[in-house]
C-alpha positions as CSV (number, residue, x, y, z in Angstrom):
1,X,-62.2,25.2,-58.9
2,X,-64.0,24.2,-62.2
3,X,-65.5,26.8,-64.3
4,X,-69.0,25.8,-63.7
5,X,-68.7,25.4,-60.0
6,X,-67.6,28.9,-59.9
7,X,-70.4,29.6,-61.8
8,X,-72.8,28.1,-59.7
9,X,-71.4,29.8,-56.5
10,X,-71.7,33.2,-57.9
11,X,-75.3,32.6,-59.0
12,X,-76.1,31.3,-55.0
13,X,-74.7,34.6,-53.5
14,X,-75.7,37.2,-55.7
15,X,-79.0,35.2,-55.6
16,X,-79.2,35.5,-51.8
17,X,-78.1,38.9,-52.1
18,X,-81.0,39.7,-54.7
19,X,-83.7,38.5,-52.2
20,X,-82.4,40.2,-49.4
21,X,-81.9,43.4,-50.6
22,X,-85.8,44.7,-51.7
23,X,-85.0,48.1,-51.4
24,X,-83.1,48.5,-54.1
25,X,-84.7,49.5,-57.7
26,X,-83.8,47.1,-61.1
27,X,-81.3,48.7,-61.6
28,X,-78.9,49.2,-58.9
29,X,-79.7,45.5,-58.2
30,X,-78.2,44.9,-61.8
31,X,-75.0,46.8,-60.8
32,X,-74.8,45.3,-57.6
33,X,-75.1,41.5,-59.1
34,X,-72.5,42.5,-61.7
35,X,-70.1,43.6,-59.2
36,X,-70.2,41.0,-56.6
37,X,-70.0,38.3,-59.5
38,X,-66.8,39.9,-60.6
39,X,-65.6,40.2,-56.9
40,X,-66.1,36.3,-56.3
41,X,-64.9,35.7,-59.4
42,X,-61.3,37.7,-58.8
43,X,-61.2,36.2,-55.1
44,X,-61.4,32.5,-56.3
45,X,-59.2,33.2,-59.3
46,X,-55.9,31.7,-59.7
47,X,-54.7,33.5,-62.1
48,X,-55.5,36.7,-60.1
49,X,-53.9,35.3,-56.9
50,X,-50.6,34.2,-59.3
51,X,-50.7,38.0,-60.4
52,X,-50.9,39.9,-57.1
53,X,-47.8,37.2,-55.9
54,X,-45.5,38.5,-59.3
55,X,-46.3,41.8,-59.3
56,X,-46.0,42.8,-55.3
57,X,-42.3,44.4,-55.2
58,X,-41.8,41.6,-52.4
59,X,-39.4,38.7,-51.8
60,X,-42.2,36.0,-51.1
61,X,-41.3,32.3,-50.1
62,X,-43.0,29.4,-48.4
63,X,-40.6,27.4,-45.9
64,X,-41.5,23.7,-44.5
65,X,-40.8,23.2,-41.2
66,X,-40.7,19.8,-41.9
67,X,-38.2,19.8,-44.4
68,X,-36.6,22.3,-43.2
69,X,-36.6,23.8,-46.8
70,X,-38.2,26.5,-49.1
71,X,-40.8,24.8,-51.0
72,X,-41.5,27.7,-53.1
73,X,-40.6,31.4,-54.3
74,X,-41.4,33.6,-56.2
75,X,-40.3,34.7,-59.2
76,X,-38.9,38.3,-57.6
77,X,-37.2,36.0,-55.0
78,X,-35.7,33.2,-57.4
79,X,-33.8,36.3,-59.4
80,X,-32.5,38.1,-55.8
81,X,-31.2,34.7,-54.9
82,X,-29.9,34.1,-58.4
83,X,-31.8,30.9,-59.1
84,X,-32.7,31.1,-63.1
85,X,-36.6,28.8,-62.4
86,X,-39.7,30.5,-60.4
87,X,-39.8,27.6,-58.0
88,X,-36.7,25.4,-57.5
89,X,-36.9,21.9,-58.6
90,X,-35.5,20.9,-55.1
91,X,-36.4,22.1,-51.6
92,X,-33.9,24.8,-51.1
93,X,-32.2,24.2,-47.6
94,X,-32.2,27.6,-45.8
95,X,-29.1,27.0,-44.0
96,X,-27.6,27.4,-47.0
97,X,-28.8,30.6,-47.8
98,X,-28.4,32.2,-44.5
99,X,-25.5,33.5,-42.7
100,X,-24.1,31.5,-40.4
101,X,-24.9,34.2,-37.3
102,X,-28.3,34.8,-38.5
103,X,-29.8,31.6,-38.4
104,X,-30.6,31.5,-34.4
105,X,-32.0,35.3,-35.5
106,X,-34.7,33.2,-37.7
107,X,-35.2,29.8,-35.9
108,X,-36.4,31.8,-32.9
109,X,-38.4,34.1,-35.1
110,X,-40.2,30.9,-36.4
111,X,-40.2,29.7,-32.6
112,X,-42.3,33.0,-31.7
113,X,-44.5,32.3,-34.8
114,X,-45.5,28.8,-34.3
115,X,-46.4,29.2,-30.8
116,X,-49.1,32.3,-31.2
117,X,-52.6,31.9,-32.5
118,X,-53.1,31.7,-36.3
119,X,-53.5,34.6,-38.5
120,X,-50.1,36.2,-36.0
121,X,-47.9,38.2,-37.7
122,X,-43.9,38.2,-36.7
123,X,-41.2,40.5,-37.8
124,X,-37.5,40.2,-37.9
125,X,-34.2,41.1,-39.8
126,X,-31.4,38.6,-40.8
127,X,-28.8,38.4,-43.6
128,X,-29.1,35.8,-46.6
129,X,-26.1,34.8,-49.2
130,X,-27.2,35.2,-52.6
131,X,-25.6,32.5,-55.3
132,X,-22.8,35.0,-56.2
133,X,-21.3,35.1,-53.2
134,X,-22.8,38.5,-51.7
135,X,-24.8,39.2,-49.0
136,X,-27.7,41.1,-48.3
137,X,-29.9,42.2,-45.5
138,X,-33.8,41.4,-45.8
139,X,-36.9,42.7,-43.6
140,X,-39.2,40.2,-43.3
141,X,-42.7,39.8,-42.1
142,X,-44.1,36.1,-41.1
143,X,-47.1,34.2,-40.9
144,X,-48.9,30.4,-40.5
145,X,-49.7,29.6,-44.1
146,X,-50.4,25.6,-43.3
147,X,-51.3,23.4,-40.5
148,X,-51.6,19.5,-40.4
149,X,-54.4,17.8,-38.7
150,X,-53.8,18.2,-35.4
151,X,-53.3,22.2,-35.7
152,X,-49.7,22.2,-35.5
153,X,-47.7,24.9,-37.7
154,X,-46.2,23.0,-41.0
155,X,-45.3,25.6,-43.3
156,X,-45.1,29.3,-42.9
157,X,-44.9,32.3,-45.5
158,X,-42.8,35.3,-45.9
159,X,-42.5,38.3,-47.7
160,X,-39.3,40.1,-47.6
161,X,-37.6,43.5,-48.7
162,X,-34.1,44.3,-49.4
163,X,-33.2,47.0,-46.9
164,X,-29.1,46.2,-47.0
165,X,-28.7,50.2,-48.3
166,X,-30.7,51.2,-45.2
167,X,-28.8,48.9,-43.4
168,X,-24.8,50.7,-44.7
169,X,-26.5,53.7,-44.1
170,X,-27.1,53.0,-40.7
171,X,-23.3,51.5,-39.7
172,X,-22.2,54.6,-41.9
173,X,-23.6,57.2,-39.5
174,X,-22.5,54.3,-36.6
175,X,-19.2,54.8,-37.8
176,X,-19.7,58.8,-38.1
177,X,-21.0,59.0,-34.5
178,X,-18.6,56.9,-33.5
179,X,-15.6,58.6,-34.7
180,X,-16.6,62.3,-33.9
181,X,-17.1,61.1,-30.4
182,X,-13.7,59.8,-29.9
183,X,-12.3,63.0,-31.6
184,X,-14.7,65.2,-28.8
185,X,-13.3,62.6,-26.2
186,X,-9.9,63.7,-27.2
187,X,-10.4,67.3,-28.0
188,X,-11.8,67.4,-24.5
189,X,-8.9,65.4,-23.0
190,X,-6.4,68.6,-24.3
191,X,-8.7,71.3,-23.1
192,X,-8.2,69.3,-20.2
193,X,-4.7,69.4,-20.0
194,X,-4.4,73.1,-20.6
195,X,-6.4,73.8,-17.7
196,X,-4.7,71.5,-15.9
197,X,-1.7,72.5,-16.6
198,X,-2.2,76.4,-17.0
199,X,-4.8,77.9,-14.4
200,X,-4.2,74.8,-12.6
201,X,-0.9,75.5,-11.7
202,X,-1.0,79.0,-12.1
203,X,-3.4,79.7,-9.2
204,X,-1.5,78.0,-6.5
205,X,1.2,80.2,-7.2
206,X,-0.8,83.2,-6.9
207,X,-2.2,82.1,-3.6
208,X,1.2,81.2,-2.3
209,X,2.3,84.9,-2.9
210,X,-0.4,86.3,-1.5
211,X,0.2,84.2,1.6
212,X,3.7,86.4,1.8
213,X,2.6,89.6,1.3
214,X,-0.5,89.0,3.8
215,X,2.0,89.1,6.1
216,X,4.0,92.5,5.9
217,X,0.8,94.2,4.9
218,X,-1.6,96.4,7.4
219,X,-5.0,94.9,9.1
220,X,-7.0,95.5,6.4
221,X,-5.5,95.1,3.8
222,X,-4.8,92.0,5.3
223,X,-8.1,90.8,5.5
224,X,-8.7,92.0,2.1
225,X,-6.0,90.0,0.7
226,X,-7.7,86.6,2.4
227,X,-10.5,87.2,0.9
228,X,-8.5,87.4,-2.6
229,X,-7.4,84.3,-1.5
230,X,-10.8,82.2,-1.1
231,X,-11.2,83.5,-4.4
232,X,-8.2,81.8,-5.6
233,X,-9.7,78.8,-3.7
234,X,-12.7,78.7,-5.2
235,X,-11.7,79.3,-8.8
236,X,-9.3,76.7,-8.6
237,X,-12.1,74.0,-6.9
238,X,-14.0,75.0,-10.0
239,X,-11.3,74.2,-12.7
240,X,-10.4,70.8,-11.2
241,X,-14.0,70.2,-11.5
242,X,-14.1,71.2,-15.0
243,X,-10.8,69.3,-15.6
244,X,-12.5,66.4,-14.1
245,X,-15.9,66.5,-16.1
246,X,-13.9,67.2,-19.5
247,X,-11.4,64.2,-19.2
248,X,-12.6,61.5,-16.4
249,X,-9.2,60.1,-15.1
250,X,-10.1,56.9,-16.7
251,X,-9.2,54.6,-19.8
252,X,-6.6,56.7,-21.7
253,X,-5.1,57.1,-17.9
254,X,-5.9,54.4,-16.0
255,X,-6.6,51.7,-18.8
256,X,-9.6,49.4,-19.4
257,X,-9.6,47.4,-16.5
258,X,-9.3,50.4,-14.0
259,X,-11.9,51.8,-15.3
260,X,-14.7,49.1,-15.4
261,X,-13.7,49.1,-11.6
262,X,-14.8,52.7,-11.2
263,X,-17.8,52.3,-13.8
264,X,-18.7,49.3,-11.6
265,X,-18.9,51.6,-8.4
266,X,-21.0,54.5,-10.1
267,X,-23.7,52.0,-11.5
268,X,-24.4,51.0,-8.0
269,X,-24.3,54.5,-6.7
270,X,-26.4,55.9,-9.3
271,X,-28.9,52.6,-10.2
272,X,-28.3,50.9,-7.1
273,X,-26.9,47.1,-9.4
274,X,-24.1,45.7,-7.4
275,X,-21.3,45.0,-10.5
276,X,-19.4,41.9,-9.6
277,X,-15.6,42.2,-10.8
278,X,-13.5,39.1,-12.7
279,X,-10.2,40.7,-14.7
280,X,-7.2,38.4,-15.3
281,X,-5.2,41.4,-15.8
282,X,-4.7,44.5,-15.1
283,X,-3.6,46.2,-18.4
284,X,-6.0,45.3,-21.2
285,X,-3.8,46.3,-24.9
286,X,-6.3,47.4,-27.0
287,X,-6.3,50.9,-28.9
288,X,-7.8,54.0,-27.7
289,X,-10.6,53.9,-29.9
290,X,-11.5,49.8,-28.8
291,X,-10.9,51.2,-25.1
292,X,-13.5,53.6,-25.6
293,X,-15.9,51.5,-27.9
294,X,-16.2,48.5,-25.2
295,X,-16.3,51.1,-22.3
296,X,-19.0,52.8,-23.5
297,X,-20.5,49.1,-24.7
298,X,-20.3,47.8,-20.9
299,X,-21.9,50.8,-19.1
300,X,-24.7,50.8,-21.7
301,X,-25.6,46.7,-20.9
302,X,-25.4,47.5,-17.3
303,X,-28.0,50.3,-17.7
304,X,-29.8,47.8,-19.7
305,X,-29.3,45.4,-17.0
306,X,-30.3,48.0,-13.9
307,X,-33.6,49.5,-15.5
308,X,-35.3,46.5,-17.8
309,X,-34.0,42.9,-16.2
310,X,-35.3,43.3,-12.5
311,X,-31.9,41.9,-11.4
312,X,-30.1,43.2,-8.6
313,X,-26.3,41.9,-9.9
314,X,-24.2,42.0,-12.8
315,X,-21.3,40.0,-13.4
316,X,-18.4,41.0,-15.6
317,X,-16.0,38.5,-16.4
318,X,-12.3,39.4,-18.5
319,X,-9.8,36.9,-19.9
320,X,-7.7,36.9,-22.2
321,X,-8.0,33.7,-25.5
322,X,-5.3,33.8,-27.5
323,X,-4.9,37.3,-29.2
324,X,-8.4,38.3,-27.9
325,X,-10.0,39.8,-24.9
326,X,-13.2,38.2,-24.1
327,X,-15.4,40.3,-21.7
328,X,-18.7,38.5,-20.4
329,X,-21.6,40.9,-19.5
330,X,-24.1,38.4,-17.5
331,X,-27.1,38.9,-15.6
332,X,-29.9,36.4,-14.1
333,X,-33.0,38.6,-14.1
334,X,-36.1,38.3,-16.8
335,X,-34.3,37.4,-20.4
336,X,-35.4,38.4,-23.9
337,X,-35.6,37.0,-27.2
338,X,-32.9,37.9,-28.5
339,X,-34.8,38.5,-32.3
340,X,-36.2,41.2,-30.8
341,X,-33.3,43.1,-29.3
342,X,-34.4,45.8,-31.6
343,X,-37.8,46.3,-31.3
344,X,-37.3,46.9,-27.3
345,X,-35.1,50.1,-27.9
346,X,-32.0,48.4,-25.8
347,X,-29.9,49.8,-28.1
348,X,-28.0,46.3,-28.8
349,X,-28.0,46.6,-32.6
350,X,-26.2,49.9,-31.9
351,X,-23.7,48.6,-30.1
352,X,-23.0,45.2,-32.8
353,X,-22.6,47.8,-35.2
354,X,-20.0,50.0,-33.4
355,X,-17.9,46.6,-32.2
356,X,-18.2,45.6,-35.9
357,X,-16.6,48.5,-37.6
358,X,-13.2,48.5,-35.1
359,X,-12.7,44.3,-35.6
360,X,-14.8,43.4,-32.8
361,X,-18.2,41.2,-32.3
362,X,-20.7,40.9,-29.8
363,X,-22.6,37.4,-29.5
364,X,-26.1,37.9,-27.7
365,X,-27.3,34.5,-25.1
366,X,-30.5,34.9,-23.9
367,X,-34.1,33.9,-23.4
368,X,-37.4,34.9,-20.8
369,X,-36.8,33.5,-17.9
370,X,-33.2,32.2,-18.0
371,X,-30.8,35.7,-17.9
372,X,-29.3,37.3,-20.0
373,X,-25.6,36.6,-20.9
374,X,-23.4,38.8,-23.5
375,X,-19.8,38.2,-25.0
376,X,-17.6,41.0,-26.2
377,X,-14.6,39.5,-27.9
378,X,-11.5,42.1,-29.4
379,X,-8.2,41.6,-30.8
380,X,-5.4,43.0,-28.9
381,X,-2.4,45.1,-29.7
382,X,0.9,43.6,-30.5
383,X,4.2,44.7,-28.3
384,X,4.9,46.5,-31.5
385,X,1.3,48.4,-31.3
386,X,1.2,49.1,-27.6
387,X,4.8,50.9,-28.4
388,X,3.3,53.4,-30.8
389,X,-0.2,53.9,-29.3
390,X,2.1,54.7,-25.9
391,X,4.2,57.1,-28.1
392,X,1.4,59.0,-29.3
């Protein structure tokens, strides 16, 4: 806007103003006038617009659905992504700039965004490649910026942060967690053992004797020795049950496939989702901490499954590709967007993170209304492996 027609529109409202206002004295009216004209001024300034968008500590870039491109950045943004000019002389393509894995993350962010009322704000997280190769994790926030004609969505704004440190944080504790439980898991597997094998076998014994000398002994003493004896009973009920709740018979026993059967059976008793069953084979070779990982993974989607998709079944499919295991978690019930995994506390991001850190992934296919449909894929053990993790 021209210098004079700026003028001009400042003199019409704090004209208006001036007219309206008669109960102010001279000269709040002066301070009043002097203050809206600098207000207007500030609003309609360029310059003060071009300032706020350099000095915020944001990532801010305009992408064209159209072209399917980043049509502008800001100067923060051109030196994160290592480009030397404010805006790039080309539309930057954003699939080059994403990862790979991340770009369904956006496209159905964008999705959400042009389908919502303008002025609509969507958040999401997703990964971009910076020219030197690395790779960092941005928060972003999104919103309509331009619409053509018609009122359809043609370019949308962003304004990111860097939150990768967060983001190692986070898979450091992951990896923390993960790692003290599977030393509990074990600790509690040779408590186990020493119950098992201790007061486990020792009380047997103990009743067996009794059961001799119950015999060459008087009336009552007789009857005092059987009550000894439900004693012996009782305590050694109890310390199968403890043996039992320390150490289920499962997984480092029974192996991976054994136990999804019995995990299968106790979601339906306890959530009332009948799990439907397909494993190739019965012994899965996968180390005891990938054992545990994708155990604990599977019974967490079907409580996912049994309390948020209003399904009844769950399917769970094994097979072996090459030196993988693929697992398929798949339900038909109410769907999500899979961008916002996170937001609806399922826990999935969790779960990535933990598959990550051991070698494994987790791909997420889903949408509302269509079912939800998860893929575990792990590397398996060698001959040579499954030797020494038996040996151990």
């Amino acid at each position: 806007m021209a210098d004079r027609e700026l003028r001009e529109k400042i003199e019409v409202c704090v004209d208006r103003q001036s007219r309206t206002d008669s109960r102010s004295d001279g000269e709040t009216k002066n301070l009043t006038r002097s203050r809206e004209m600098n207000q207007i001024y500030l609003l309609d300034s360029s310059e003060f617009r071009e300032k706020i968008v350099e000095t915020l500590p944001l990532l801010i870039w305009i992408f064209d659905l159209k072209l399917q491109s980043l049509v502008y950045t800001n100067a923060l943004t051109s030196v994160f992504l290592g480009y030397s000019d404010t805006t790039p002389r080309e539309p930057t393509s954003i699939s080059h700039l994403l990862e790979p894995t991340d770009m369904k993350i956006l496209e159905a962010a964008m999705r959400r965004l042009v389908t919502r009322r303008h002025g609509d704000i969507v958040d999401t997280s997703f990964r971009v490649r910076r020219l030197d190769g690395t790779s960092r994790w941005l928060s972003t926030r999104m919103s309509v910026f331009d619409t053509d004609s018609a009122g359809s969505v043609t370019r949308i704004i962003g304004g990111s942060i860097d939150v990768t440190e967060g983001r190692r944080a986070e898979e450091r504790i992951s990896r923390l967690s993960q790692e003290s439980s599977i030393a509990r898991a074990r600790e509690r597997r040779e408590i186990a053992s020493l119950l098992h094998d201790s007061i486990g076998q020792l009380l047997p014994v103990a009743n067996a004797k009794l059961a001799l000398l119950r015999n060459r002994v008087d009336e009552v003493s007789r009857e005092q020795i059987e009550e000894v004896q439900a004693l012996i009973v009782e305590a050694h009920s109890t310390a199968s049950s403890l043996t039992t709740r320390l150490s289920p018979p499962a997984i480092h026993e029974i192996g991976l496939a054994a136990s999804l059967q019995a995990l299968a059976r106790d979601i339906r008793r306890q959530h009332d989702l009948k799990v439907e069953l397909e494993i190739e084979q019965e012994r899965i070779p996968l180390s005891e901490a990938m054992e545990y990982t994708i155990y604990r993974v599977i019974r967490e989607l079907l409580v996912n499954i049994a309390k948020h998709s209003g399904s009844s079944k769950a399917w769970i499919r094994a097979s072996r590709c090459g030196p993988q295991i693929q697992i398929v978690v798949e339900d038909f019930g109410v769907g999500f967007e899979p961008a916002e995994c996170n937001s609806r506390g399922l826990g999935l991001r969790s779960a990535q993170d933990r598959l990550d850190y051991l070698g494994a992934r987790m791909d997420i296919h889903s949408r509302p209304g269509a079912g939800t449909r998860i893929v575990l894929r792990a590397p398996l053990l060698t001959e040579d492996s499954v030797e020494h993790r038996d040996r151990k």
